[in-house]
C-alpha positions in Angstrom: -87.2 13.9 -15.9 -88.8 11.2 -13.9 -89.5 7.9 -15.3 -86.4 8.7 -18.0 -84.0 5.6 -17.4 -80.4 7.2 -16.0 -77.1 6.6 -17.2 -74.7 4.7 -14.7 -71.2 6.2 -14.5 -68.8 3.8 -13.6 -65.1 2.5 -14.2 -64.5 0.0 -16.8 -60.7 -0.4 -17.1 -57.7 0.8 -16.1 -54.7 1.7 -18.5 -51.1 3.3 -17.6 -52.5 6.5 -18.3 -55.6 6.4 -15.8 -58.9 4.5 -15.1 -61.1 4.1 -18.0 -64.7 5.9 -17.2 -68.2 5.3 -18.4 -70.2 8.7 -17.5 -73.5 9.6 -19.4 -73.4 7.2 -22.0 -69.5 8.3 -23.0 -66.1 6.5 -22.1 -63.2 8.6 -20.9 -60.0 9.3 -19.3 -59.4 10.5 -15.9 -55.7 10.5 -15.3 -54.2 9.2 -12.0 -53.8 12.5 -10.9 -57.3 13.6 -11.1 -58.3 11.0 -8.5 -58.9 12.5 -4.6 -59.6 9.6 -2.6 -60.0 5.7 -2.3 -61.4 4.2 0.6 -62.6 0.5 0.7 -65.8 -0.2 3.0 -68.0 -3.1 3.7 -71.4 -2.9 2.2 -74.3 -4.0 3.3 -75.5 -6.4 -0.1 -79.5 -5.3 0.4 -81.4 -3.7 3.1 -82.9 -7.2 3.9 -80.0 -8.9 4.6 -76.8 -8.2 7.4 -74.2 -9.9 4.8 -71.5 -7.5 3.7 -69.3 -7.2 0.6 -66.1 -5.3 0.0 -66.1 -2.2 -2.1 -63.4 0.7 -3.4 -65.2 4.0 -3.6 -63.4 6.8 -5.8 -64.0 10.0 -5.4 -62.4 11.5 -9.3 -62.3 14.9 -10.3 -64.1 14.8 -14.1 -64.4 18.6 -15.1 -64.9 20.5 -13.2 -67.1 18.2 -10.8 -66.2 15.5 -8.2 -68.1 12.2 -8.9 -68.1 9.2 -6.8 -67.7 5.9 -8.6 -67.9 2.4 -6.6 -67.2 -0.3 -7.8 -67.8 -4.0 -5.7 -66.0 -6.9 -5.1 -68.7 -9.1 -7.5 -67.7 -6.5 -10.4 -65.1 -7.2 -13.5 -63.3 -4.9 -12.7 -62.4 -5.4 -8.8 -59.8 -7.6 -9.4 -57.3 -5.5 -11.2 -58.1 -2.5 -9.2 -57.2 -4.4 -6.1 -54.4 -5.6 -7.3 -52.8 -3.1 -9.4 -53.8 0.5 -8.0 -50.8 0.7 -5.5 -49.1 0.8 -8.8 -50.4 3.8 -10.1 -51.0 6.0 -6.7 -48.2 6.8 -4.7 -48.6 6.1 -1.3 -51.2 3.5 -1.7 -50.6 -0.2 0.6 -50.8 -2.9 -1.4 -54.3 -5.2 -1.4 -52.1 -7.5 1.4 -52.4 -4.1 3.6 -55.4 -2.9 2.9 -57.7 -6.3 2.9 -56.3 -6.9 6.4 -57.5 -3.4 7.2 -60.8 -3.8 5.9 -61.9 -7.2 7.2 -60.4 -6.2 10.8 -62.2 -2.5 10.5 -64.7 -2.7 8.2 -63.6 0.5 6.3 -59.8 1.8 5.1 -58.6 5.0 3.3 -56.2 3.9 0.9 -55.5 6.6 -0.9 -55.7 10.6 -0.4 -54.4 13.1 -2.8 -52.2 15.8 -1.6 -51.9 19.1 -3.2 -54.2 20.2 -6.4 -54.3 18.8 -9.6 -51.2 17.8 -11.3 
């Protein structure tokens, strides 16, 4: 309903077992291998301004939906993605790769999930 504040669904840790999710109100779970993509991009900061920050953007299948969590360089929880998610998701470059990518191109896929579920 309008006017009803909303939930914000995002990631707030990573374990060996997944990344740690805040959706609705709730905290769960989603494995590694629920996860379908990871690109990083640079964002515009506001409309009013042309200054750009770096952000992952998830795309992790919770259900039997795909949501979209982002999560920006100025958040907790930026540095240990960065840093640790091409330990978890095969394939992935390290931040060394990837950062190069990003500030050269502006965006990078870093991560693409073959096959279904697992």
């Amino acid at each position: 309903m309008a006017g009803q504040p909303t939930s914000r669904n995002e990631i707030v840790g990573i374990a060996d077992s997944g990344l740690l999710l805040q959706i609705d109100g709730r905290q769960e779970v989603a494995p590694w291998s629920t996860i379908s993509t990871v690109n990083a991009v640079l964002a515009l900061i506001d409309r009013t301004s042309d200054q750009r920050i770096p952000v992952l953007v998830f795309e992790i299948v919770v259900g039997a939906d795909e949501r979209t969590f982002i999560v920006g360089e100025s958040e907790p929880q930026w540095d240990p993605l960065a840093s640790t998610l091409s330990d978890y998701l095969p394939g992935m470059p390290s931040f060394d790769i990837w950062g190069a990518e990003l500030a050269a191109s502006g965006m990078a896929l870093l991560y693409e999930r073959t096959g279904g579920l697992q």
